[in-house]
C-alpha positions as CSV (number, residue, x, y, z in Angstrom):
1,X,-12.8,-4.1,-22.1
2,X,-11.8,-3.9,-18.4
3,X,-8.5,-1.9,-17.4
4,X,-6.9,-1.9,-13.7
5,X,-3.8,-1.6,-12.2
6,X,-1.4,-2.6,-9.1
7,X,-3.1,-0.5,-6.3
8,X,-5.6,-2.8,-6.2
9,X,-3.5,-5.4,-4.4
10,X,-1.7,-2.8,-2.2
11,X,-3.3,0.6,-1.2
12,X,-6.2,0.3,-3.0
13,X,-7.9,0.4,0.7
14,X,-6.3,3.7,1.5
15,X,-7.7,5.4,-2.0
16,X,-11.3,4.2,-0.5
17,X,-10.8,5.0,2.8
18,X,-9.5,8.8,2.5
19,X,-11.9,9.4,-0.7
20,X,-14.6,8.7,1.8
21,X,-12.6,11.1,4.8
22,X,-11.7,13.8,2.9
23,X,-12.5,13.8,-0.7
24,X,-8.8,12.5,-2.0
25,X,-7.4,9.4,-2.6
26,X,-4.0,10.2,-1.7
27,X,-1.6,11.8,1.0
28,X,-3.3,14.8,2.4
29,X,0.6,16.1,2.9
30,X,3.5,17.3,1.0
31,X,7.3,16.2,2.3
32,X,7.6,19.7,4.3
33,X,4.9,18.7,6.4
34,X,6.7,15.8,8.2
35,X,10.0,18.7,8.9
36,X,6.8,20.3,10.8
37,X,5.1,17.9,12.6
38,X,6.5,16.7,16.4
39,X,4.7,13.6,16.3
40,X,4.4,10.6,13.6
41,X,2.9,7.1,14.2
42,X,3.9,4.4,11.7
43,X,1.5,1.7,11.3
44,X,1.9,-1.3,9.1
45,X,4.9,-0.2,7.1
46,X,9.1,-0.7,7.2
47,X,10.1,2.3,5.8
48,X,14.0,1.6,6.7
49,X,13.9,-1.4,4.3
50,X,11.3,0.0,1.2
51,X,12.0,3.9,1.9
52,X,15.0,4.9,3.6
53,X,14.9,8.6,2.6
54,X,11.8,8.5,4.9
55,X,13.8,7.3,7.7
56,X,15.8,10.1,8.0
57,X,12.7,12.5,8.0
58,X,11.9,10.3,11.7
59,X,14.9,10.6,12.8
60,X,15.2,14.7,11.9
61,X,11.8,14.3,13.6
62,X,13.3,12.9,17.1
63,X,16.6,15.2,17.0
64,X,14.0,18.3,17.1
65,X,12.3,16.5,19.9
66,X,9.5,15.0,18.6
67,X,8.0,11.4,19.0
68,X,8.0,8.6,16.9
69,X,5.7,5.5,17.9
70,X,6.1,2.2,15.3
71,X,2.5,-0.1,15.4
72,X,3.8,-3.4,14.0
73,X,3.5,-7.0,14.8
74,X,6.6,-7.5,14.0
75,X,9.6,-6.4,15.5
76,X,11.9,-4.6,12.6
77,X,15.8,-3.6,13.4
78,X,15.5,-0.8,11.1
79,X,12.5,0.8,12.8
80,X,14.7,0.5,16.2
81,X,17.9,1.8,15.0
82,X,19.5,2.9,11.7
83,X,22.4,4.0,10.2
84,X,21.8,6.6,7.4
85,X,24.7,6.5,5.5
86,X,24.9,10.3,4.5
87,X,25.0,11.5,8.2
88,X,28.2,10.9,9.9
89,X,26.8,10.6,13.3
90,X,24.5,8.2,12.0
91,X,27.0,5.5,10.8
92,X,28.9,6.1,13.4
93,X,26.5,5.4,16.3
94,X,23.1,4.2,14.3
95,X,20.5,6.8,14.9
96,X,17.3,5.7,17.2
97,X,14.5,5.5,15.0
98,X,11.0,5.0,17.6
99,X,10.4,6.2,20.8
100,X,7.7,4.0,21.4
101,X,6.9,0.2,19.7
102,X,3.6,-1.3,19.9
103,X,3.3,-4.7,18.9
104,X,-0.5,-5.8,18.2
105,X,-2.1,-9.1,16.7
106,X,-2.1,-9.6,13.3
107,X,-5.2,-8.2,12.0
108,X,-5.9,-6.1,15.8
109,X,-5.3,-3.0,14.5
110,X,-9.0,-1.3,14.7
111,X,-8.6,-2.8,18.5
112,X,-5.6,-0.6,19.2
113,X,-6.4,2.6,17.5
114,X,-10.0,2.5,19.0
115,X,-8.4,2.1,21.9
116,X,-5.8,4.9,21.6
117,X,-8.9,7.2,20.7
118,X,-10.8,5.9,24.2
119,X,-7.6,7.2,25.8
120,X,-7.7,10.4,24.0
121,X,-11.1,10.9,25.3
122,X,-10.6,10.2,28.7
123,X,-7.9,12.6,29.1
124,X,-9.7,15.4,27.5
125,X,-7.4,15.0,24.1
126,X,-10.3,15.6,21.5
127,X,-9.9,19.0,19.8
128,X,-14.0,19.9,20.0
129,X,-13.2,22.9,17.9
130,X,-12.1,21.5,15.5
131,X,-14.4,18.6,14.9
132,X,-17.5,20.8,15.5
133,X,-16.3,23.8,12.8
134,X,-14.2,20.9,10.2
135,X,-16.0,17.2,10.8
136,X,-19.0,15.1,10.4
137,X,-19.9,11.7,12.0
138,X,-18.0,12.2,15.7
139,X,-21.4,11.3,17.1
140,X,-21.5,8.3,16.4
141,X,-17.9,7.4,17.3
142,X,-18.4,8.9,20.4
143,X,-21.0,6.4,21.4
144,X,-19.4,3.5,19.7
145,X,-16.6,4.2,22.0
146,X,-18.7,4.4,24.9
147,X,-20.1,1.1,24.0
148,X,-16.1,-0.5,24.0
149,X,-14.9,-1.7,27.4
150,X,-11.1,-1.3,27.9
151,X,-11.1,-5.1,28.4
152,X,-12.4,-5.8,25.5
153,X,-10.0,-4.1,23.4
154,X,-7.0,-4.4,25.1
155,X,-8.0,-8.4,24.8
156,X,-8.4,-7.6,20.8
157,X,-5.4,-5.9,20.5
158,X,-2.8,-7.7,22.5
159,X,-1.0,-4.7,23.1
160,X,-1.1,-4.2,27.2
161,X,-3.0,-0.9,28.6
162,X,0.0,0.2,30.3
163,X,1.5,0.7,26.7
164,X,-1.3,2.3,25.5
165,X,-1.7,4.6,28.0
166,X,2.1,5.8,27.1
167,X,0.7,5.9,23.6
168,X,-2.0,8.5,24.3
169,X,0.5,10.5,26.8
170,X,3.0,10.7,23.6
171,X,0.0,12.0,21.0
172,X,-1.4,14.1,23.8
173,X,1.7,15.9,24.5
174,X,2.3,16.7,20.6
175,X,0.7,19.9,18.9
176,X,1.1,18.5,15.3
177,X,1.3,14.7,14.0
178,X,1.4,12.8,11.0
179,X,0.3,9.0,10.6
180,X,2.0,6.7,7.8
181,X,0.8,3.3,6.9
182,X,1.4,0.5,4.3
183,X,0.6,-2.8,3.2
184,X,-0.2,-3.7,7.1
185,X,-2.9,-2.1,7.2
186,X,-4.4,-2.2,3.8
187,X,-4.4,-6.2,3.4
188,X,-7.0,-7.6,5.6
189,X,-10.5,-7.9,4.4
190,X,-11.2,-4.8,6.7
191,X,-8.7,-2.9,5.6
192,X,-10.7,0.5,4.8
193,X,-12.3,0.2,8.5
194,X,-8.2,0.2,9.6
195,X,-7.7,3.1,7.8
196,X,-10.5,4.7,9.0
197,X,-10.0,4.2,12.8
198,X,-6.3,6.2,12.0
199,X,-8.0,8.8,10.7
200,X,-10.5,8.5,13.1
201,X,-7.3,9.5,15.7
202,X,-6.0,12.2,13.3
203,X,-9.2,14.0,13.2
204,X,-10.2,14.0,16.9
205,X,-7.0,15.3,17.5
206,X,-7.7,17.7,14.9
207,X,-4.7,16.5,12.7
208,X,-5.7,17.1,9.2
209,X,-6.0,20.1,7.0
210,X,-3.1,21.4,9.1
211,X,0.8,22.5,8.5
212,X,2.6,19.6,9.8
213,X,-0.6,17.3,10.1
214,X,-2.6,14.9,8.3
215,X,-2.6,11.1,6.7
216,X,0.0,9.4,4.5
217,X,-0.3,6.0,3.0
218,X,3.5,5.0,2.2
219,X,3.6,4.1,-1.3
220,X,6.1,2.2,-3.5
221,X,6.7,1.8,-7.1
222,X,7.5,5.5,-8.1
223,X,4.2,4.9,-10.6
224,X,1.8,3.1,-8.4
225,X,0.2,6.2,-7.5
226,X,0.4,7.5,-11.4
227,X,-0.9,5.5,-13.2
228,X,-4.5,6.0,-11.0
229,X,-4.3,9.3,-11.6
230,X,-4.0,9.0,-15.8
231,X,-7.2,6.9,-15.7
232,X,-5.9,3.3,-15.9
233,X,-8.4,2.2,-13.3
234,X,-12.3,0.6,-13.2
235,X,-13.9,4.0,-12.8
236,X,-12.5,7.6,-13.0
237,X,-14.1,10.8,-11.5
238,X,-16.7,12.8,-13.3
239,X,-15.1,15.4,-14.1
240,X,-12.5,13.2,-16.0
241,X,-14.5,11.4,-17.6
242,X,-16.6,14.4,-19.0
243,X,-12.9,15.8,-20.2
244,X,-12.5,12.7,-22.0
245,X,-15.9,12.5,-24.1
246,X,-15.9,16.6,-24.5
247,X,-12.1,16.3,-26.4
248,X,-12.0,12.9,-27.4
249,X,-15.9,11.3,-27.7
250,X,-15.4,8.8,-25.5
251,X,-18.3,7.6,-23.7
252,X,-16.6,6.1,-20.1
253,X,-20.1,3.7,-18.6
254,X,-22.2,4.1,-16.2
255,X,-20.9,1.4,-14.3
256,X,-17.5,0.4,-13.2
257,X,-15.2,-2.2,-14.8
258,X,-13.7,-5.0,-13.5
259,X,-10.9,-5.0,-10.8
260,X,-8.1,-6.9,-10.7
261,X,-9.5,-9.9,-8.6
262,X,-12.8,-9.6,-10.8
263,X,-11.2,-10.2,-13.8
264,X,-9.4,-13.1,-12.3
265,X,-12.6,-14.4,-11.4
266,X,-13.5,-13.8,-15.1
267,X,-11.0,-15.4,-16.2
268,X,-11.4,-18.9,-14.4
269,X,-15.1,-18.7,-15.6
270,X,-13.9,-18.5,-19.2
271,X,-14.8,-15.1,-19.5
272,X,-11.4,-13.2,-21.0
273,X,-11.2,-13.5,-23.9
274,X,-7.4,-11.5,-24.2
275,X,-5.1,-9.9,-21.6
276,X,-2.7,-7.2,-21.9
277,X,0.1,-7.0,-18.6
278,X,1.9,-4.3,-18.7
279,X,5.1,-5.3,-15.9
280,X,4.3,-6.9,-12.8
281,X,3.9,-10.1,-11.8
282,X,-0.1,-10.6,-12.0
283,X,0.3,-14.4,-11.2
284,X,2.5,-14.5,-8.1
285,X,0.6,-11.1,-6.6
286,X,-2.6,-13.2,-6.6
287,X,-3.9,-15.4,-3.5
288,X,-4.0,-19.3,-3.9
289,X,-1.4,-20.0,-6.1
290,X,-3.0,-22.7,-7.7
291,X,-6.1,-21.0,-9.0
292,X,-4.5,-17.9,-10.0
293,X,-2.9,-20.6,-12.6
294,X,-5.4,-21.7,-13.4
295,X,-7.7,-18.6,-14.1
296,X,-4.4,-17.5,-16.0
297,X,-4.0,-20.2,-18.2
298,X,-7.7,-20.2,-19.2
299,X,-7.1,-16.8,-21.7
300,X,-6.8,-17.6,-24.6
301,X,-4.4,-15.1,-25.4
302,X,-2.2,-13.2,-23.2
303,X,0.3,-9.9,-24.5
304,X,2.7,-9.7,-21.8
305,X,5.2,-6.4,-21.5
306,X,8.0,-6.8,-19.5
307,X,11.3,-5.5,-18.6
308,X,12.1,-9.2,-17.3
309,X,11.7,-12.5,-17.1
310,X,9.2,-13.7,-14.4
311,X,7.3,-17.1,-13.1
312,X,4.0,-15.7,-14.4
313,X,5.6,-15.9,-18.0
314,X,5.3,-19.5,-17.5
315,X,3.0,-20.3,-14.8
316,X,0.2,-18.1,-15.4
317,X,0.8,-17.4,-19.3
318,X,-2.3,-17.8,-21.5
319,X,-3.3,-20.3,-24.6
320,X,-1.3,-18.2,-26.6
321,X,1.0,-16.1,-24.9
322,X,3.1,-13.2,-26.4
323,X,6.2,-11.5,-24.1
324,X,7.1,-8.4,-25.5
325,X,10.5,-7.2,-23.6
326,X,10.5,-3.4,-23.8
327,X,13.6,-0.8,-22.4
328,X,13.4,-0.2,-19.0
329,X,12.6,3.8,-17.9
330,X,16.6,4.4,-17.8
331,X,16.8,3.2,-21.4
332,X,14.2,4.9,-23.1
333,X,15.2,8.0,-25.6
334,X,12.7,10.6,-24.4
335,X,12.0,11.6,-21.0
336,X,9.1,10.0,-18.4
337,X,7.3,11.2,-15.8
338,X,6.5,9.7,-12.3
339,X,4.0,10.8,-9.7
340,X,5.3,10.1,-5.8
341,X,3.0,9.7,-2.6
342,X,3.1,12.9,-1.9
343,X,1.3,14.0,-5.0
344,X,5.0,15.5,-6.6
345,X,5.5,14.8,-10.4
346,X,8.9,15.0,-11.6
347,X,10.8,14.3,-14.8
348,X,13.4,11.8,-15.5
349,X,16.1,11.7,-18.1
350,X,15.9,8.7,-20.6
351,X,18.9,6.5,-21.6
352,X,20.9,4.3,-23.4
353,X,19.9,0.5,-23.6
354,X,22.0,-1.7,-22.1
355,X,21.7,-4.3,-24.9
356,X,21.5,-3.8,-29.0
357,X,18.3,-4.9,-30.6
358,X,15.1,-4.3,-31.5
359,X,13.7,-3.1,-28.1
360,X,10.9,-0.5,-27.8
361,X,9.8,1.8,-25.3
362,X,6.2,0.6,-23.7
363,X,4.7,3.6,-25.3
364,X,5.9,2.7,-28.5
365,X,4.6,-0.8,-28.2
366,X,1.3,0.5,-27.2
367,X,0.8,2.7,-29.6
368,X,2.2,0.1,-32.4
369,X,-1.0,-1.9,-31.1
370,X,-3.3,0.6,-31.0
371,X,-2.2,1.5,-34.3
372,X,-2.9,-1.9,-35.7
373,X,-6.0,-2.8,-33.8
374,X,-8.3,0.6,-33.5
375,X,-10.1,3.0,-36.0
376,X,-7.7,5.9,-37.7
377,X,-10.2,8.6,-37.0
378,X,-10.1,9.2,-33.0
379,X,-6.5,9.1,-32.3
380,X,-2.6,10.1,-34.4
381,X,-0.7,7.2,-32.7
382,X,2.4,8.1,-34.3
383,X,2.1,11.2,-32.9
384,X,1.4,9.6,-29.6
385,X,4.4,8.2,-29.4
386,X,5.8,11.3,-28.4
387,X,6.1,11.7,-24.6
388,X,5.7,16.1,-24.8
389,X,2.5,15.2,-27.4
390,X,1.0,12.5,-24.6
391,X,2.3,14.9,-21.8
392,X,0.0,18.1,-23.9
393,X,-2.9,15.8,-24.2
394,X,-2.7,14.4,-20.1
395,X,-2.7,18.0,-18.9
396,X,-6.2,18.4,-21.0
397,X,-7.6,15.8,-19.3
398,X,-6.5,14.8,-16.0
399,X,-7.7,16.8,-12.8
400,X,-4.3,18.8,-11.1
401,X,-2.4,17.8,-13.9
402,X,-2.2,20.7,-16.4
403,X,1.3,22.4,-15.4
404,X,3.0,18.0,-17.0
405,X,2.4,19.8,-20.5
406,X,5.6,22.5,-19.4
407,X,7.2,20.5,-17.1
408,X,10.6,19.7,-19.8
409,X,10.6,24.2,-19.2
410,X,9.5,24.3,-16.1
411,X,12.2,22.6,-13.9
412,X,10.8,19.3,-14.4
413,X,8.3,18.9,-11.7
414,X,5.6,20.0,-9.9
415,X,2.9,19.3,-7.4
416,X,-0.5,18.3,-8.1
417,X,-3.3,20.7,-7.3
418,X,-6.3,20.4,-5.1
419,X,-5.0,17.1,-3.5
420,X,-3.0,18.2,-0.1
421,X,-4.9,20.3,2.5
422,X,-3.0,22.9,5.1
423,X,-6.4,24.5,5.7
424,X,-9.1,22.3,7.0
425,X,-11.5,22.6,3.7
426,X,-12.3,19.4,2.4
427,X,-12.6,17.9,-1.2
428,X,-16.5,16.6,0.2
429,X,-19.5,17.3,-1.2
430,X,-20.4,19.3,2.7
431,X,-16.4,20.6,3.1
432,X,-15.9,18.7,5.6
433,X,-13.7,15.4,7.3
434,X,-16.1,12.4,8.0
435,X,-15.5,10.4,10.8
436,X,-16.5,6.7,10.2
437,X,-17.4,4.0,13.1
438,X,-15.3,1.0,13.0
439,X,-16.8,-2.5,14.3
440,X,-13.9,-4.8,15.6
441,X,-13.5,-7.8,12.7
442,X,-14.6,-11.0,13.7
443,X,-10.9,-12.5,13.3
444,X,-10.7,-14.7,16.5
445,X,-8.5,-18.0,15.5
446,X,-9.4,-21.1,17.2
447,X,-7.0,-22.9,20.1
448,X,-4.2,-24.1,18.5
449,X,-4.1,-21.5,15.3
450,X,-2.2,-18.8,15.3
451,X,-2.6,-15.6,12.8
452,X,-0.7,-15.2,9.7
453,X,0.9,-12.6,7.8
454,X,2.8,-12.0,4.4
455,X,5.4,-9.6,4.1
456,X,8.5,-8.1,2.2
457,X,12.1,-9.3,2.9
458,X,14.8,-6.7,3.1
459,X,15.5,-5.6,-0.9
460,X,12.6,-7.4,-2.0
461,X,11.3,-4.4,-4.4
462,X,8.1,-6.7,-6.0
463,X,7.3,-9.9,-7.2
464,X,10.0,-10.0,-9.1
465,X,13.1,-8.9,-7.8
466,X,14.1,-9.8,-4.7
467,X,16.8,-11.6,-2.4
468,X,17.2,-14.4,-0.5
469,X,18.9,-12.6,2.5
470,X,17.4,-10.7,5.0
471,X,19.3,-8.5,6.9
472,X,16.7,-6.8,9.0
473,X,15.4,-9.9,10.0
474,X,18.5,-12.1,9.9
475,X,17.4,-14.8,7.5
476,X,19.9,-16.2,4.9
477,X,17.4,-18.3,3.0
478,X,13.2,-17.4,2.1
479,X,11.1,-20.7,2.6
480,X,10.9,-19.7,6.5
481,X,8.1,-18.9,8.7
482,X,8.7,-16.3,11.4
483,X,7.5,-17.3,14.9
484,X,8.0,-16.2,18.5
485,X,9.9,-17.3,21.3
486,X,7.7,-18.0,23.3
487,X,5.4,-19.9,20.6
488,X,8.5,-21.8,19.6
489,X,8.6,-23.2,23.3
490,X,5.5,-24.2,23.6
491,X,5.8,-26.3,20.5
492,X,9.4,-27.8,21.0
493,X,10.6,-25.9,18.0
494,X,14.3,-25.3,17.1
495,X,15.5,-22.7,14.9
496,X,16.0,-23.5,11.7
497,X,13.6,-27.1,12.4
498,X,11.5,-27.9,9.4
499,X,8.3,-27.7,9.9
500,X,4.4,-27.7,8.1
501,X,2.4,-24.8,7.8
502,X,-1.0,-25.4,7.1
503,X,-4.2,-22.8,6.2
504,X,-7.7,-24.0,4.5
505,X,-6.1,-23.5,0.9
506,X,-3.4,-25.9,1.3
507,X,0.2,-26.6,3.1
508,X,4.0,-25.9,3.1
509,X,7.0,-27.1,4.5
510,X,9.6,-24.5,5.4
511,X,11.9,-24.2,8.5
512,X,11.2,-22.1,11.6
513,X,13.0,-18.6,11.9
514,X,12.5,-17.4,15.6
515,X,12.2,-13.5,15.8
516,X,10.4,-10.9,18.1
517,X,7.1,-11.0,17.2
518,X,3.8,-10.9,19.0
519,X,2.9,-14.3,20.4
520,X,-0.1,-16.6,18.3
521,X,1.3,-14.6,15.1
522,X,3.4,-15.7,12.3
523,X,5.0,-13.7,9.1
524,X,6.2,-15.4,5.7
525,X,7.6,-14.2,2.8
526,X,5.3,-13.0,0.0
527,X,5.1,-14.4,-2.6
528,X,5.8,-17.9,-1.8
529,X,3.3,-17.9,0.9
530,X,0.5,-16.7,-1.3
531,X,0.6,-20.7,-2.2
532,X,-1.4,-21.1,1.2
533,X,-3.2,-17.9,1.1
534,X,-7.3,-18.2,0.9
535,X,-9.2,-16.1,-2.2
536,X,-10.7,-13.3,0.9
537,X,-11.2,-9.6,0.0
538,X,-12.2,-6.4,1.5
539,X,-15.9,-6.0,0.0
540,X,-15.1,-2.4,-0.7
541,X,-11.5,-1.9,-1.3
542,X,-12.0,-5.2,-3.7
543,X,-8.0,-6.2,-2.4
544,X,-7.3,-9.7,-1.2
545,X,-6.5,-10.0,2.9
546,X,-3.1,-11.3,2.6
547,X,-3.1,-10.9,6.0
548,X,-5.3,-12.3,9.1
549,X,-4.8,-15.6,8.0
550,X,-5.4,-18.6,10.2
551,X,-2.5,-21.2,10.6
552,X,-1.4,-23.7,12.4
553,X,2.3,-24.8,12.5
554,X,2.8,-28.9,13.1
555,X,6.1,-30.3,13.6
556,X,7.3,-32.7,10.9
557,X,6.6,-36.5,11.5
C-alpha cells in the first residue's frame, strides 16, 4: 500500500527545502510575526486573489513604514493596489500594496535572489554574528558568489541591476523581514534550490529564529498542511513512527512509499492494483493530460470520495470505478479540525446537509471500509468514527499535537509545538540553519521560444472550482495565453487573436490576452494547460515543474 497526499503537487518543495534549513517543514513563523517585521518580500505567490486576510497584514505592514517588494513575472492588480473591504480608507481610495515590483523570467528566480545576496555582500549587509554563532554552509556560498559575475545574473534574471540595487537598499535598510512564497517558486524542477536561495537571503541577513523574522511558504487548502502532519504521506519522522508501532504495532518500512507522480507511473505500468481518492482532482492536477488518463484508466478499480462532481470522475476513473459523495466539512454533525500555514489548529462547528439522503461524513466512510476490509483485533472502527475518540488517539501519536485531544475545552485551538522559532535554535541534528549553494538551472529556451507558466485565475480555489472571469487579470473567458506587449508586436498579434501554442507534449489553440508581463514569458490557466505540460519533476521534492516550460506561440494559418 502506498498513501500520499496534495502537497506533493504544490509545496511539497518548501517541506524539503526548510527540513533541510532548519529542521521543519513548515513556516518558521506565527501571524504576530508579520505585525513585527518592517520588511516582507513576496515571491511566487498572489495573495490578494488566494489570501486576502494576508493582504491586509502588507498593507498594516507599509502604514507602519515598512517595505513590501513583490518578485513575480507577472504583473498582478491586487499586489499593486487593493481595496480591503473592512477598512474604510481602503475602499475608498484602494490601499498600495508593494513598494517595490520585480519582474524576473519564468524559472530565473535563483538568478535574482543570488543576485540580491551579491548585493547584500557588497554593501556590508551580511549579519556575521549571526551566521558564525546560528549557521552552517556560508562558506561555500560565499565563494559560489564570488564565482557569479553581475552580468551573468542580471542576464539570468531579466530583472535590470538598477532594480536590484533598489532591492538590496530596501532589505538593507530593514532590521526585521519576512519572505512568503507559493506555487512560483515550488513548480519548477529546481524548485528546493529556489527555496533555498530565499533562505539563503534570510539567513545572511540573519532573518530567522527572530521576532518578526523568518520563512513562510503561503499555503492553501485549510488541510494541505494537516493532513502531512497526521501521517498521510510516503514517509513520516521517527519519532512518529516509533509512536505508532509502540501503541498500535504497526511496523511503518524502512523505505519510503510511493509519491504521487510514482504511483502515477505505477499505474501506467499496470502496477495499481486499487486507488482510494479522497477529494481533489488527481487527474486534472497531473502533467500531460493524455497520460495521466491513461495511467488512470489502467486501475482496475478506483474508490473515489468527493464532495463534487469532477472531469477526473470520467476522464481518469478506473476499470471499475466507485464515487462515494460524502457531506462537505459544514455539513458534518461533529466538529473537524484544520491546521493553517502558520502551524495554528483550530476547531470548526459541523452542520446541517444541504440535501436529504444517505450522505456520510469521510470519516464514516472510511471507517465503514476499514471495517469491512481489515482484521477486528488492531482497531474499534466504530469507535473511530468519533472525531473526540480520533482527536485522543492523534494527540498520542503525532509530534506537537497533544493539546487536539482538549481542544472542544480548550477554546478550540491551538499552536503546534516545536515548529516556529523566535530564538535562533534549530530543529537540526548540529542546532543550527544550513545554508545551501544554489547552481543557476540550465533553463535557456532557444530563439523563437519563450518560457511558460501555469497559474490560478482570480477565484479559482482548485481543480475543481473555479471561474471563467478574471478580474485581476481582466480576462472574461479561460482558453487564453497571457503575453507581453512587446512580444505581441514582434509577432503581429492582436488581442483576443486566436492563436497555437505548442510545447514537446503537444498543442492548443487559444486566443491571445495581452498583459504586463516580462517579455519571452507566457502564463496560462491551470488546469487546461497541463494538456501541453511535459512529465518533468524536481528529483528531490518529487513535484512536476509546471512551470519553466518551453513554448512557442505561431499565429493561426
Amino acid at each position: 500500500a502506498n498513501i500520499h497526499n496534495c502537497s506533493y503537487y504544490c509545496h511539497q518543495a518548501s517541506g524539503v527545502a526548510l527540513s533541510k534549513i532548519y529542521g521543519s517543514g513548515t513556516s518558521s513563523i506565527v501571524l504576530d510575526d508579520l505585525a513585527k517585521a518592517d520588511l516582507a518580500l513576496v515571491a511566487g505567490s498572489n495573495p490578494a486573489s488566494n489570501h486576502p486576510r494576508l493582504i491586509t497584514q502588507l498593507v498594516n505592514l507599509r502604514r507602519r513604514g515598512g517595505k513590501v517588494i513583490v518578485v513575480n513575472p507577472l504583473k498582478e492588480l491586487g499586489l499593486v493596489r487593493f481595496r480591503i473591504p473592512s477598512d474604510w480608507r481602503s475602499m475608498l481610495f484602494s490601499s498600495r500594496v508593494s513598494d517595490l515590483y520585480l519582474q524576473p523570467h519564468v524559472g530565473a528566480d535563483i538568478a535574482l535572489f543570488k543576485a540580491l545576496l551579491k548585493g547584500v555582500i557588497e554593501r556590508g549587509g551580511v549579519d556575521m554574528g549571526y551566521v558564525r554563532e546560528h549557521t552552517s554552509g556560508w562558506g561555500d556560498v560565499e565563494a559560489d558568489l564570488a564565482g557569479s559575475s553581475w552580468e551573468d545574473l542580471i542576464d539570468a534574471c531579466g530583472v535590470p541591476k538598477s532594480q536590484v540595487e533598489r532591492a538590496v537598499e530596501l532589505i538593507l535598510r530593514a532590521k526585521r523581514g519576512v519572505f512568503l512564497w507559493a506555487m512560483g517558486l515550488t513548480h519548477h524542477v529546481h524548485g528546493v534550490d529556489n527555496i533555498f536561495a530565499l533562505g539563503n537571503l534570510a539567513l545572511a541577513r540573519g532573518w530567522l529564529g527572530k521576532p518578526g523574522t523568518g520563512l513562510l511558504p503561503v499555503r492553501g487548502h485549510s488541510n494541505v498542511q494537516g493532513v502531512g502532519s497526521i501521517g498521510v504521506s510516503p514517509a513520516v519522522r521517527q519519532a512518529f513512527a516509533a509512536k505508532l508501532e509502540e501503541l498500535y504495532g504497526i511496523r511503518v518500512p524502512e523505505n519510503p512509499g510511493q509519491d504521487t507522480f510514482a504511483s502515477m507511473m505505477a499505474a501506467e505500468a499496470g502496477k495499481i492494483r486499487a486507488a482510494v481518492l479522497l477529494g481533489g482532482n488527481l487527474f486534472a492536477s497531473n502533467p500531460d493530460r493524455e497520460w495521466a488518463s491513461r495511467a488512470l484508466r489502467n486501475i482496475p478499480f478506483t474508490a473515489y470520495i468527493s464532495t463534487k462532481l469532477n472531469e477526473g470522475h470520467i476522464h481518469g476513473r478506473g476499470r471499475t470505478t466507485l464515487i462515494l459523495p460524502p457531506l462537505a466539512r459544514d455539513e458534518e454533525s461533529q466538529a473537524t479540525t484544520q491546521e493553517s500555514m502558520f502551524n495554528f489548529v483550530r476547531m470548526s462547528e459541523g452542520g446541517t446537509p444541504s440535501v436529504q439522503g444517505e450522505l456520510r461524513s469521510e470519516v464514516e466512510i472510511i471507517a465503514s471500509l476499514a471495517e469491512r476490509i481489515l482484521p477486528e483485533s488492531r482497531f474499534n472502527w466504530k469507535a473511530l468514527r468519533s472525531h473526540a475518540h480520533l482527536r485522543a488517539e492523534i494527540a498520542k501519536v503525532v509530534p506537537g499535537y497533544s493539546a487536539i485531544a482538549e481542544i472542544e475545552r480548550a477554546g478550540g485551538e491551538f499552536q503546534i509545538e516545536g515548529r516556529t522559532f523566535h530564538t535562533p535554535e534549530f530543529k537540526t541534528p548540529d542546532g543550527k540553519a544550513h545554508f545551501h549553494v544554489t547552481p543557476l538551472p540550465e533553463f535557456a529556451p532557444a530563439k523563437g521560444e519563450f518560457r511558460l507558466m501555469t497559474l490560478r485565475s482570480e477565484g479559482q480555489f482548485n481543480t475543481v472550482v473555479y471561474e471563467e472571469f478574471d478580474l485581476y487579470r481582466g480576462n472574461d473567458r479561460r482558453d487564453v495565453v497571457m503575453l507581453s506587449e512587446e512580444d505581441a508586436r514582434i509577432l503581429s498579434i492582436a488581442e483576443g487573436e486566436r492563436v497555437r501554442v505548442e510545447t514537446e507534449v503537444g498543442a492548443m489553440e487559444v486566443h491571445a490576452a495581452i498583459v504586463d508581463i516580462a517579455p519571452g514569458n507566457l502564463a496560462m490557466y491551470y488546469p487546461e494547460a497541463n494538456a501541453i505540460v511535459p512529465r518533468r519533476i524536481d528529483s528531490r521534492s518529487k513535484t512536476p515543474a509546471f512551470k519553466s516550460i518551453r513554448a512557442r506561440i505561431r499565429k493561426r494559418e
